[in-house]
Structures are given as C-alpha cells and as structure tokens.
N, C-alpha and C positions, 0 to 999 in steps of 0.2 A: 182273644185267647182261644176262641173257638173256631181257627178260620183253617177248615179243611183239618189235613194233618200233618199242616208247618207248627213246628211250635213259637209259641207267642208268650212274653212275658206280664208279668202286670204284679209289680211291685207293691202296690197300694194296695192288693188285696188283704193280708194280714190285718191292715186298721180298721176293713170294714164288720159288719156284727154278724156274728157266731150265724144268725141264721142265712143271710147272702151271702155267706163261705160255702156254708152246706150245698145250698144250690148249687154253686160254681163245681163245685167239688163231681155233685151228680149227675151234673150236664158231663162235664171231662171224664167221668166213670162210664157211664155209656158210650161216650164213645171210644175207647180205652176198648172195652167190649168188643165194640162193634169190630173194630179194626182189629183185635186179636181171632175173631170170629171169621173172620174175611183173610190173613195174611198169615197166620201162625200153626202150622201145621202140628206142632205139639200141644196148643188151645184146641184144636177142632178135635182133635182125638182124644184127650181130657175131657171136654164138655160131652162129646158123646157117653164115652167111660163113664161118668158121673148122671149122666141124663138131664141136663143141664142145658136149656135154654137161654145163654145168654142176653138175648133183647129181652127176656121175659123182664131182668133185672131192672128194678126203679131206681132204685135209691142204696145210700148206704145200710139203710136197714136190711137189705137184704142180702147184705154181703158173705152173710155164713151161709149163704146156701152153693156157692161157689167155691172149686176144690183148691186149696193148698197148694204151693210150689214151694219144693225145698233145695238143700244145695244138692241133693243126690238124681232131683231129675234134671239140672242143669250140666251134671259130669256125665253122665248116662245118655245121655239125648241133648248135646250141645247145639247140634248144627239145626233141629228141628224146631228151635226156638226162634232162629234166625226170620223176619218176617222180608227181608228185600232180597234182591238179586246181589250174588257177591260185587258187583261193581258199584254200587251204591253204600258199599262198606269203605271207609275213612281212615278207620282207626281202631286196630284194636289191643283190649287190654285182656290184664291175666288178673285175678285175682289172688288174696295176698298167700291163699292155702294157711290160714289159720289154724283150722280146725279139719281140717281134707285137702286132699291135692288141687292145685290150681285149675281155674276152667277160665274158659277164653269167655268175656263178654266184648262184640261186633260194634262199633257207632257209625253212622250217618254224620254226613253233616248234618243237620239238625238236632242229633245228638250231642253233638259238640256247640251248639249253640246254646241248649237246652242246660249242659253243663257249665259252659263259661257265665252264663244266666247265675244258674244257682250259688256259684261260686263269688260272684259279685256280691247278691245280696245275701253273702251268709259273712262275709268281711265288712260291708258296711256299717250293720246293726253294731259291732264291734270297736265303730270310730275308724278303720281303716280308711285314708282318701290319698287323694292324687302328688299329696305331697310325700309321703309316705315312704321310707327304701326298709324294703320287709326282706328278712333273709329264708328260703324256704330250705329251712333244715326236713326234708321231706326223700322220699325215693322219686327221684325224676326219671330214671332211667327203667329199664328190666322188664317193660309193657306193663308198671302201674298204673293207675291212673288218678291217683292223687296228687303226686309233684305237676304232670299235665295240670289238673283242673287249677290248683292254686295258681300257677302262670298263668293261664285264660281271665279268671277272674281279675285279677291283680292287674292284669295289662287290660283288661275293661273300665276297671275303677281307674286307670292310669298314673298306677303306683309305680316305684321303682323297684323292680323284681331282680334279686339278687341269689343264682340256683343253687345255691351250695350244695345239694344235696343230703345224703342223708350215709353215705361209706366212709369219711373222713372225719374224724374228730376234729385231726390236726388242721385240715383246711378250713373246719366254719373256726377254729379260734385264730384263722389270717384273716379272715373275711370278717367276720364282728369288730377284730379290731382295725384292721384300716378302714372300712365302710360306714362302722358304727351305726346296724339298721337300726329305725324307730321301734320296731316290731318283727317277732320270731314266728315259725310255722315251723312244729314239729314234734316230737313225739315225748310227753315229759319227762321221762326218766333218762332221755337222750338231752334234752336242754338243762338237765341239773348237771347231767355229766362236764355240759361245754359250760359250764359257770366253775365246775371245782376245774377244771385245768386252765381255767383262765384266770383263776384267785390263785391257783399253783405259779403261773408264769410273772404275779404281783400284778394283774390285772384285776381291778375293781369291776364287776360286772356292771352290778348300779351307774356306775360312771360312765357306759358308754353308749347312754339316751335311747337303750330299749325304753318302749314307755309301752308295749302290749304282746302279750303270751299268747299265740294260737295252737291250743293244744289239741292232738291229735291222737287216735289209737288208743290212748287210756285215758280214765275218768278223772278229772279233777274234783270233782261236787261229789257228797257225800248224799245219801237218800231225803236228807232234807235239804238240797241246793245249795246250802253253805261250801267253803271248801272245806277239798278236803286237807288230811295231813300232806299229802304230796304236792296240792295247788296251794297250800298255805309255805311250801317249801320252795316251792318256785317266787312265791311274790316275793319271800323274804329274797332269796339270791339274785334275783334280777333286779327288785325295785319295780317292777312292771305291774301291772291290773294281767288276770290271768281269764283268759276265756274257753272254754269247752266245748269241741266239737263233738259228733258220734257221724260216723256213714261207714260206708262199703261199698265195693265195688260195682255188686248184684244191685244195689240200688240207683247209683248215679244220683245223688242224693244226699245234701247234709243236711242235719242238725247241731243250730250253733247260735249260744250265748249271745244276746244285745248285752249292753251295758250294765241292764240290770239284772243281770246273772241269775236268773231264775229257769235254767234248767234251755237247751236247744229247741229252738222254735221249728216249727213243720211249715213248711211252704208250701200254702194248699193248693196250687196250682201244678206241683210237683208231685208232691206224697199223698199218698189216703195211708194211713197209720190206724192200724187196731195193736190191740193188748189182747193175749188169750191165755187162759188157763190150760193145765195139764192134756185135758181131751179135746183144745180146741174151741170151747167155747168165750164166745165174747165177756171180757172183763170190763167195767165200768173207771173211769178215773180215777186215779187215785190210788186202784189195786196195781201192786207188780203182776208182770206176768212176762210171756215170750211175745216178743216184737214181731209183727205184719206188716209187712212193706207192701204198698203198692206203689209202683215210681208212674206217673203219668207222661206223658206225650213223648213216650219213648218209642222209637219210630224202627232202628235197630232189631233187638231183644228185648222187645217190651215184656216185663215179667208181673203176675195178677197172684195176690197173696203171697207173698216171699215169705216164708217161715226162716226170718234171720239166726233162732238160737238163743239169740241174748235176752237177757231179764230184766226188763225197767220198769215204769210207772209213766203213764203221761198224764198232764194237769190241765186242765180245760179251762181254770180260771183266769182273765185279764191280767196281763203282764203291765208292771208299772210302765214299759216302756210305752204304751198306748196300741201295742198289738193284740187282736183276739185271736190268733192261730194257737192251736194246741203246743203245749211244751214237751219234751222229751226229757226227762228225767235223767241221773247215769245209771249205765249199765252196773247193774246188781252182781250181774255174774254171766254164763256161758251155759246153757241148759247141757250141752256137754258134759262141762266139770264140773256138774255138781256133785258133791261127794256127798257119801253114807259114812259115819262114822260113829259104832256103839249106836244107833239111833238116831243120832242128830244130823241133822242136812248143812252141810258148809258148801259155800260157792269160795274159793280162791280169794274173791277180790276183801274178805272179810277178813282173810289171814295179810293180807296183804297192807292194810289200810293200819294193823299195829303196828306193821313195818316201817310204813311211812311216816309213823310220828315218833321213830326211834333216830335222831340224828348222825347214832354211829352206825346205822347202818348204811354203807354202799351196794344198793344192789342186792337180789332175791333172786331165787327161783324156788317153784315147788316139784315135787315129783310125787306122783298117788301110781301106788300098787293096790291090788285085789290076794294080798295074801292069806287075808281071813273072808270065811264065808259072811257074805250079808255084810261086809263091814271094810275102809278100806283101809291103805297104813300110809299114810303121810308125812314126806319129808320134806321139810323148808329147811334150805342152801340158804345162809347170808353170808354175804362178803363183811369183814370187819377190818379197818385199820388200827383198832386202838383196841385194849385192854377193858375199857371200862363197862363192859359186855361180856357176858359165858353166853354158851350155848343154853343151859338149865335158865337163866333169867328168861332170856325170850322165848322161850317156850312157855313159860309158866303163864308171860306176858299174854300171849297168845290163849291160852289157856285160863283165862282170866276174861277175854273177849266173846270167846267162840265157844265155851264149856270142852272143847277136846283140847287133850295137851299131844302135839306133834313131833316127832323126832325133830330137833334143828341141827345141823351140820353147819360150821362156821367154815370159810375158807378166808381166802383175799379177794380182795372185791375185783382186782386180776382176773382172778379165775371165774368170778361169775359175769364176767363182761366177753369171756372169750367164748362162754356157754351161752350165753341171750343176745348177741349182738352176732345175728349171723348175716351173713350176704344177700340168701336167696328169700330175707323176710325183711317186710317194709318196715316192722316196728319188731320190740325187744322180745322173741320168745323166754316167758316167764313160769310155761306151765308143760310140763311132763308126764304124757299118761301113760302107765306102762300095765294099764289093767286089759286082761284079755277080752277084748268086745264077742258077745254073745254073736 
C-alpha cells in the first residue's frame, strides 16, 4: 500500500480494528503530504500562506492545523493544482457544476487505477459479481466521470456492463426489457421514472429480475439509515434491495452501502473524512456537519481538505457487516441551500423527503428568492397527474414537517421533467436559487 507513489490496493483493510486503520491511514497522510509538498505548486504556496510545515504533521490529530481546499480554489487556480507534467495526464473530467461552474479535474494512469479500485469494492460490498448484467443508467459521456468509473469497476468485478446511459428514457426501457439487467446504476428519481413508463407500456418492472438498485446523486436513507420515502419507493417499484451511494468528482471517491445498509462505508486507504462545524472546527461522530474530503494516493490533482458543502453525520461504530471503516451517513442538505426562513433553518432535502412520501406526486423542484430582509420566500413546483392533491394540502403538508408553510405551484409532471432533466447535468436539477449572493 505503501510502495513509492504507485497506488496499491488492499481490500481487507476495513475488517481490520479501528486502531491499524488509523495507522495506515497516517502513514498514507504523510505521505499524501509529503508529495503535495514536493509536486503541487498550489500546496507549496498555501503551506507557506498558512505558515504551515507540512512534515511537521503526525497524525490525524493534527489535521486542523492544515488549510482548507474549497471548490472556488479549484475554478480560480485549476492548472496549479496539477502535480505531473501534461503528458502524464490520461484522462480528463469536468465536474457535474452543481452548485458553480464546472472545473476540469486531470488523472494518471494510476488515477485510473486507483478509481477502477474504488469502484470495485464499492459494488462488491453490495453483492454485485461476475455474473451480474447491470444497466448504468448513469452520464457516460460529457467528460464525467462517473459512467467512466462504474465501467472500470464492473469490468474488474467482471460483470456484464450494459451503457445505457443516462439522456434517453426511451432507450434504458429497450435495454431493461430485452436484456433484463440483474442490477440498476443510476440516479433515483430517474429509475422511478423508467419503472412508470415501463408500467405505462404494461411492463411489470418487478418481473424483469432487477434484484439490486445502485443509487446515485440523491440520498436514499433517511438520518437514521433507514430508508427513505423515495428508497422505500424505489423497492416497492422494482422489487429490488436499494443501496446508496454519495461521492464527487473532486473526490475520486465513493461512499457506498454493504448489504447491511447502514449508511456508505469510507475506504481508508482512499479517504481521510472529517465532519466540521460552522467555523471549521472538528465535529465528533455522530454530530452533522460539512463533509472534509481528503482522497489519498492521488497522483494527478491530489486535493488536502476538500470542503465539499454538503451536511452529513459519520458513525464510527462496527457495521454488522464485519467492517470497522467509518460510515457516511446521507447528505442532510448542501451548506449552500440552506435557507432562513421567519427564523427557522430548512435545508431542501427536508421539504423534499414529504414529497417523497406523497405517491401523487411526480416530480419537484424548489425555487428560493431573498425577497424579504433576513428571511427567504420559497416555492415548491410539483408535478401532479391526478386530482386527489391541491396545492393548499401540500403545503400544509410540508408545513406540518418543517414549521414554514411554502408557496406550492402544481404543474404536470411534463413540465417539471422538462425543468430538472437537463443535458449539461449528470443528475436532476431540483433546486433554484435566485437569491442575490453578497
């Protein structure tokens, strides 16, 4: 795992105890260091800026003493990140521009190993193997790099990898039904889509021997790992066991469900993962906060503190499955979108989750303006096909979850598929900020 800075797998780490993880983890941190210290021209000028001895660094203990990387130094100062000469670049992707415009991250081959790596053992734990024909409802094209990594893995595990992609409804319901994969990869609220036009066409989803859900982009699991309304929406329409990923591009890097569904596992060979509070300081288990990415033996644009944005919880405790790697909870929300409203703090995915356990509805979006001082005005768009819903019910609904009652706007679920199902995005844009940023 240690040899130079090829990267090296080692599978069997997770089963070993909490305390030979740490080690491994601080040997791989140091050097992580040392190499960003030595190749990274935007590390050397950071560490000075901060006054910051990297060798100085032990251990993870000492990790807040080192500065922060957010998405705005990686649009700002792309190419400085870069640690190889451009001919030792492979492969590159764009990220999905969620939350900001897209930035170019560089891979190595050893990147690409390091990926295909992760990607294997994050479908295994899951039951995925070699018999396997998995459809990747996913973006393969466009310089993403998630359709990529789910091929690499899938064709390591020596499954049969079927691209559907992720621009055609009409194509995965040719390909589900003449291929009939075992297993889906793809974005939930795009695999309930392809279950209602394939119950529209008198196709029985259940019937056609999916038997596992790899869900992608949005949270299945609810803050306490159960599922949620949307992943209890999905078992019931496919008949499938439903598992939950979370990563990013900036990372190179999943987090993702074993069998016994307790939240995505961290691959400590791969990640150091912290939780921090408002000002940055370190959170203990258990507390939400904003996600810290460090991805390891990334050879490329190795990136030290990723301040991702998003709000989760990670759990320290022993997973039934016999692993002691840290778990990754779901994303709570987007430090982003969090909204002010009257006083109260709502994060989207909280208006979201009464949505999903409302069966008529198809399909959301939200939109948040700053039209009052200190406070923001929120509308939730649903799409509805049937009568047995107002706009005043779901609101109240809502309104009953979150203490703010929000404007709802009903349309046809048409029109909210022709507003969140765009081209230039991997998964469904669901949220609209039209607040003037400071």
């Amino acid at each position: 795992m240690l040899n130079g800075n090829a990267f090296v797998g080692d599978a069997g780490i997770e089963f070993r105890a909490q305390a030979e993880i740490r080690g491994i983890q601080e040997k791989l941190l140091r050097r992580h260091l040392a190499y960003l210290a030595e190749h990274s021209p935007f590390y050397r000028r950071r560490f000075t800026e901060a006054g910051v001895d990297p060798a100085a660094v032990a251990g993870l203990d000492d990790l807040h003493r080192l500065p922060f990387t957010d998405k705005t130094d990686l649009a700002d100062h792309n190419e400085a990140f870069l640690c190889v000469p451009p001919e030792a670049i492979v492969d590159l992707c764009l990220t999905s521009g969620t939350t900001g415009r897209p930035v170019a991250m560089h891979q190595t081959r050893a990147d690409l190993a390091r990926l295909t790596y992760n990607e294997e053992i994050s479908f295994r734990p899951a039951g995925i193997g070699p018999t396997d024909r998995v459809l990747i409802a996913a973006a393969i094209d466009r310089c993403f790099m998630a359709g990529l990594a789910y091929f690499f893995g899938l064709a390591q595990i020596g499954a049969t990898v079927i691209r559907g992609g992720s621009s055609s409804v009409a194509m995965l319901e040719e390909l589900a039904i003449r291929y009939r994969p075992t297993a889906l990869v793809g974005v939930p609220t795009l695999l309930l889509v392809l279950a209602d036009r394939l119950r529209a066409r008198g196709v029985d989803p259940r019937e056609l021997g999916a038997r596992r859900l790899i869900c992608i982009g949005e949270p299945v699991r609810a803050a306490d790992l159960s599922l949620s309304p949307l992943g209890r929406r999905l078992r019931e329409s496919w008949g499938a066991e439903v598992f939950g990923t979370y990563a990013s591009t900036e990372m190179a890097t999943s987090f993702a469900d074993c069998e016994a569904g307790r939240g995505g596992h961290v691959h400590p060979e791969l990640m150091i993962v912290e939780i921090v509070d408002e000002a940055g300081r370190p959170l203990p288990p258990g507390s939400p906060g904003e996600v810290v990415a460090t991805p390891l033996q990334v050879t490329g644009m190795p990136l030290l503190r990723f301040k991702t944005g998003d709000i989760a919880t990670v759990h320290n405790e022993p997973c039934p499955c016999g692993r002691h790697s840290w778990r990754l909870g779901p994303v709570l929300g987007r430090k982003a979108q969090m909204l002010k409203v009257r006083g109260a703090t709502v994060y989207p995915p909280a208006i979201q989750g009464v949505l999903q356990e409302l069966p008529e509805v198809r399909g959301h979006y939200i939109e948040v303006f700053d039209d009052f001082e200190l406070s923001d005005r929120i509308r939730v768009v649903v799409g509805l096909d049937s009568a047995a819903l107002d706009a005043e019910e779901i609101a109240e609904r809502i309104a009953a979850r979150i203490r703010v009652k929000p404007e709802v706007v009903v349309v046809t679920p048409e029109e909210v598929t022709r507003r969140t199902l765009r081209e230039d995005k991997r998964k469904p844009v669901t949220f609209f900020d039209y607040r003037i940023k400071q």
